[in-house]
N, C-alpha and C positions, 0 to 999 in steps of 0.2 A: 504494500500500500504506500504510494509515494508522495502523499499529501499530509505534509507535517501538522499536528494538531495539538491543544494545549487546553486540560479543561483544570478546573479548581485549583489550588492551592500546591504551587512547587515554589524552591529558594531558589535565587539567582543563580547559583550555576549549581552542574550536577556533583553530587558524593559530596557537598559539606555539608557543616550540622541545618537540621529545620527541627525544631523543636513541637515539642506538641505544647497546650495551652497548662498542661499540667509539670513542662519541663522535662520531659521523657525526649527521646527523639522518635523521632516518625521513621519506620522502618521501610525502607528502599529496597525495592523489586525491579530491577531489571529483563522485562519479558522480552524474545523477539526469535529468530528461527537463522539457520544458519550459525550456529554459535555465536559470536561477537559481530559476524559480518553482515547480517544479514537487515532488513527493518525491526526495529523495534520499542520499545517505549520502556520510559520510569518512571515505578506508580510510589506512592509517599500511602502505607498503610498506617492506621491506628495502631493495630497489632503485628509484628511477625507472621510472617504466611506461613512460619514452618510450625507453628504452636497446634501440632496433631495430638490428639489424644489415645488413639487407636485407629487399628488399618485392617480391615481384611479385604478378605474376595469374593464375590456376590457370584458370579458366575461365570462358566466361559463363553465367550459366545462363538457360535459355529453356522455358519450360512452352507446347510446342506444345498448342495447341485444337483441338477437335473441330470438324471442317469441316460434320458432320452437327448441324444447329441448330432442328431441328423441336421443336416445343414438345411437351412427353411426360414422363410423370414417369419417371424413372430409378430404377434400383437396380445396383450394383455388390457383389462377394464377393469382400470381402479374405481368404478363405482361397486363392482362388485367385491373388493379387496375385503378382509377383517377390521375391522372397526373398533376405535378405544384403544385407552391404558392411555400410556404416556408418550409424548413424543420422541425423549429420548432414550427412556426404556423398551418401548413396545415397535419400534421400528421392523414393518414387512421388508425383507429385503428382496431384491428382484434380479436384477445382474451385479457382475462385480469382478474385477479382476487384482491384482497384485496395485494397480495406479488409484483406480476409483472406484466406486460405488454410488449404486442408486435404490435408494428405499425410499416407500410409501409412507403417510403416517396419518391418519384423520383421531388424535387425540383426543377424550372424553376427562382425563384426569380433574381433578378439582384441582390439585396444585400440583405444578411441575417440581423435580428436585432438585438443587443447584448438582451445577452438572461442568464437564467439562471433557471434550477430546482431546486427549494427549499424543494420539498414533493421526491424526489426520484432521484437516481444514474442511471446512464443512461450508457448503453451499444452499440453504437451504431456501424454493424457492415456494412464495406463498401463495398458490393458487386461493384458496378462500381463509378468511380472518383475520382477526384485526389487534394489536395489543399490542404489547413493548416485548422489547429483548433486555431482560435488566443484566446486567454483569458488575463484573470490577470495574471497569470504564465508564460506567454509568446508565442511561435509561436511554434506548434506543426504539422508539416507535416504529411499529411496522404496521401494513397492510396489504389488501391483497393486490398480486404483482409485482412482491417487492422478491429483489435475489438477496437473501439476508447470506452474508459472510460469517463467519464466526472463525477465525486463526487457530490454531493449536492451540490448547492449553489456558484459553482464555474460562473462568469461572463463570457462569451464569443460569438464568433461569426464565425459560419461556414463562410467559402471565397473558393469558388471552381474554380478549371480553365475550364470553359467552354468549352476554345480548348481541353481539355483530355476525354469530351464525357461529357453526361448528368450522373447525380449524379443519385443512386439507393440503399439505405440505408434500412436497418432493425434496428429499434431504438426498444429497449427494456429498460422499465423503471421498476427499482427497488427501492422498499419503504424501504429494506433495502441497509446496506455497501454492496458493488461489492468486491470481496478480492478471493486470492489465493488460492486453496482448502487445509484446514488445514491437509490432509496427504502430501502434496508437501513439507509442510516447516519444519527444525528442532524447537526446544523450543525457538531460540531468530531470527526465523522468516526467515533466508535464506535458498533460495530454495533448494532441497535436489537434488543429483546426481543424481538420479534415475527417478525425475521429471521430465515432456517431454519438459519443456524448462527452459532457466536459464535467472539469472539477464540480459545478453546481450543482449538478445530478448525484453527486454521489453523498448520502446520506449519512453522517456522523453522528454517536450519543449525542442530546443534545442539553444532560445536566447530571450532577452528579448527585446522588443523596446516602451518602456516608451515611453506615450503619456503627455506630458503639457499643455493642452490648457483647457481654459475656455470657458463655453456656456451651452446651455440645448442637454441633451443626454438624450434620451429614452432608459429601460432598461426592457424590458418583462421579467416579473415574472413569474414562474408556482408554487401556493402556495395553500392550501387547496379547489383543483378541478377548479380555476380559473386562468387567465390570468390578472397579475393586469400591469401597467405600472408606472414604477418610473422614475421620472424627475432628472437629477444629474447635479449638474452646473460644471461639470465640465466632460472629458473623463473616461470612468472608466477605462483604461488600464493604470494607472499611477504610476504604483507597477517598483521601481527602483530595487527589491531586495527581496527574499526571500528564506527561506530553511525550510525543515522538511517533512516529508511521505505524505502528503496531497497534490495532482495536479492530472492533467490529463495526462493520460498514453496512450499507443496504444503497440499491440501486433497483428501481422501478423499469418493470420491462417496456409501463408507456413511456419514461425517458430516454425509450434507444429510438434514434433517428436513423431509420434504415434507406443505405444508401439503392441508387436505381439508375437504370440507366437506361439508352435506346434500346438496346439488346437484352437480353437476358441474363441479370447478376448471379456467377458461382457462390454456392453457399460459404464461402469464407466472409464473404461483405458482411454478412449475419453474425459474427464471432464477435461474442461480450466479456467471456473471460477466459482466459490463458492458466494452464496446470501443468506437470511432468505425466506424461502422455496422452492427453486428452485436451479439445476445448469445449467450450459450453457457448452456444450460440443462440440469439432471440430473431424469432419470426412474426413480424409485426404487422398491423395494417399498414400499406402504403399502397401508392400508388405503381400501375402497371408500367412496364416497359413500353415507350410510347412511340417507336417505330410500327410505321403502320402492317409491314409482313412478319411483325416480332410474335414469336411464338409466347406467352411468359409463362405455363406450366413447365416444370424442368424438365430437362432432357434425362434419360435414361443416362444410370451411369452405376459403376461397379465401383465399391469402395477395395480397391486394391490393396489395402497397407489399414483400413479402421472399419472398426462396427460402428454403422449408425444407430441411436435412437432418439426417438421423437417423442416430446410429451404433448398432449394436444391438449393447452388451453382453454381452446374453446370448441365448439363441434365444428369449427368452417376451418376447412384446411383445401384449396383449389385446386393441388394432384392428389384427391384421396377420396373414394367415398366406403360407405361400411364404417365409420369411425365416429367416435365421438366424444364428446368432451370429458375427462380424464385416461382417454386412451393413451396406452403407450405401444409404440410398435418397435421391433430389432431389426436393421438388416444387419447382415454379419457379412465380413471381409470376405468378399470371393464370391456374391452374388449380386450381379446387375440388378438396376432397381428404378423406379421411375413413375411417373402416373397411371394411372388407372386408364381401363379405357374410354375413350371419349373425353376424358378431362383436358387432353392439350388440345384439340379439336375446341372446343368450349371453352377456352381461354381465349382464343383470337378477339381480338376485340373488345376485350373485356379493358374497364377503365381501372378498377383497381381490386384487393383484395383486405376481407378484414379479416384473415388470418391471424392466431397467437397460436407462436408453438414455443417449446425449450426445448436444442437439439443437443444431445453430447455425443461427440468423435473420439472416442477412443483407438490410441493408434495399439493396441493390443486387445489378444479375442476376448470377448468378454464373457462369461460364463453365466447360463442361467441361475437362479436362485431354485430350488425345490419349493419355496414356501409361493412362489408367483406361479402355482402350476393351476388351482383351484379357481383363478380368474382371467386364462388364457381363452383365448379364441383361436380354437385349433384349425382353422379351416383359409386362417387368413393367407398362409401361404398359395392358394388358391386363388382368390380373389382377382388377380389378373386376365386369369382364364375365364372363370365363373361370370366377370361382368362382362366380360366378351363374349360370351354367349347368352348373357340376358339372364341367368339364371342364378347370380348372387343371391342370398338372405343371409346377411352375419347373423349366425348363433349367438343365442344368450348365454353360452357358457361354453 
């Protein structure tokens, strides 16, 4: 994150004394990735972060695979997914490879638990609901549309408003940094003019409300494939102060200004965030490629070298029918892909599209989950054929 930020209460320069109001010093945490080199920040605690009181391990977690490995495009329907628990306890998971991961999550909990990924950056994007991201960094508003970031290791605690609907989340975890696509930004990292969106868009805590209070707090861990619990005697939200590139961010998918052109733009124009092996791309309303013999449905094309997948926002996607809004579909490395039939035919002339999609590329295969097997649409491989004969009806299960 290369947009330097500064909320509450730090001393003039970094590592000398800042005292607390009782004469203690303020204990200095240095978060950030890369060991020394990487972005990071320094938060000014009440307390020591290390004041644990006890640690165990809650469970391991295991994302069984689909034993069924035939090469086939997929599509799954997360309205029919399992429902409830917590968002980041009860996470369905769906694909996932050694780079990233994609789970589903429509949370019912009354209260989420302070929580924190330690093995991977988390992307979590908000199809429906509305509430804060509270952390160490402070109160960060979200709603729906938003890509909420979360860094490694950062503490927090989802808080959703109930009265704004039931929560509907697509959490994508990465083992590496989440960051800006390195053609968006100049050499000392701000974003470039031509980038589909700028520093304004992108959404910082916007205040901090330090907690004091002593007692035992539960903090879930997610650390080498398990769930540990750490006991802290004291609130972890105690950070009076900090500044530096290192926090949690949010970025609206109606703030990506999708570029277009006479012809028809290859899905890289659409790339919103940049990962180690993978990016994550937004598919937005905009207007049609405006050459009058321009085809603007995509062309047919074979991901040689990544699995694609596609979240569908909303039910209207213009190369696709049989789909609908929280579907997600796989093509996987080594199988040509492209519209449906009659959809590029029915694009001609078309003035524009209100498409929303979230795409991620993984440049390695990505393996089903066993638990995404029970809301697949086994037929969708098919569907090419099937509408070319008129005789499509996507199954409900």
């Amino acid at each position: 994150m290369p947009i330097y930020h500064l909320m509450g209460e730090v001393p003039r320069k970094r590592h000398i004394v800042f005292r607390r109001p009782d004469g203690g010093l303020y204990a200095e945490e240095l978060m950030g990735h890369e060991g020394f080199v990487g972005t990071s920040a320094l938060l000014y605690h009440i307390h020591p972060p290390t004041t644990v009181l006890s640690a165990r391990r809650l469970r391991t977690i295991t994302w069984e695979a689909d034993t069924e490995t035939s090469l086939r495009h997929r599509h799954w329907r997360t309205a029919q997914a399992p429902k409830g628990g917590s968002v980041v306890l009860d996470r369905v998971p769906m694909l996932f490879n050694n780079d990233i991961a994609m789970l589903w999550s429509e949370p019912d909990a009354k209260e989420e638990p302070f929580y924190r990924n330690s093995q991977a950056d988390e992307v979590v994007y908000v199809a429906e609901g509305e509430g804060v991201l509270a952390s160490v960094f402070g109160i960060l508003p979200v709603k729906p549309g938003d890509y909420v970031v979360i860094h490694r290791n950062i503490t927090h605690q989802w808080r959703f408003d109930r009265s704004k609907g039931a929560p509907k989340l697509l959490v994508m975890e990465s083992a590496g940094h989440v960051r800006f696509p390195t053609r968006y930004r100049n050499d000392v990292g701000q974003l470039l003019e031509g980038a589909p969106y700028s520093e304004r868009d992108i959404r910082r805590p916007t205040h901090l409300e330090p907690v004091d209070e002593r007692g035992e707090f539960a903090i879930v861990v997610k650390q080498y494939n398990a769930l540990n619990e750490l006991m802290l005697d004291h609130h972890p939200f105690d950070v009076v102060g900090w500044d530096g590139h290192f926090y949690p961010w949010a970025f609206n998918i109606h703030d990506f200004e999708p570029i277009v052109g006479r012809i028809h733009q290859p899905p890289p124009v659409h790339q919103t965030f940049q990962g180690d092996g993978f990016v994550i791309c937004s598919f937005c309303p905009r207007p049609y490629d405006f050459d009058p013999q321009a085809i603007p449905a995509p062309y047919n094309h074979s991901n040689v070298d990544s699995d694609e997948v596609l979240f569908y926002a909303s039910s209207e996607f213009m190369s696709r029918k049989g789909i609908e809004y929280g579907s997600m579909t796989h093509h996987p490395d080594g199988l040509p892909h492209g519209p449906h039939p009659g959809r590029a035919e029915a694009s001609i002339g078309a003035t524009h599209t209100d498409e929303l999609a979230v795409m991620m590329d993984s440049f390695r295969p990505l393996t089903i989950a066993k638990a995404a097997l029970p809301f697949e649409d086994l037929s969708y491989h098919r569907s090419w054929v099937d509408q070319q004969h008129g005789g499509f009806n996507p199954p409900t299960s």
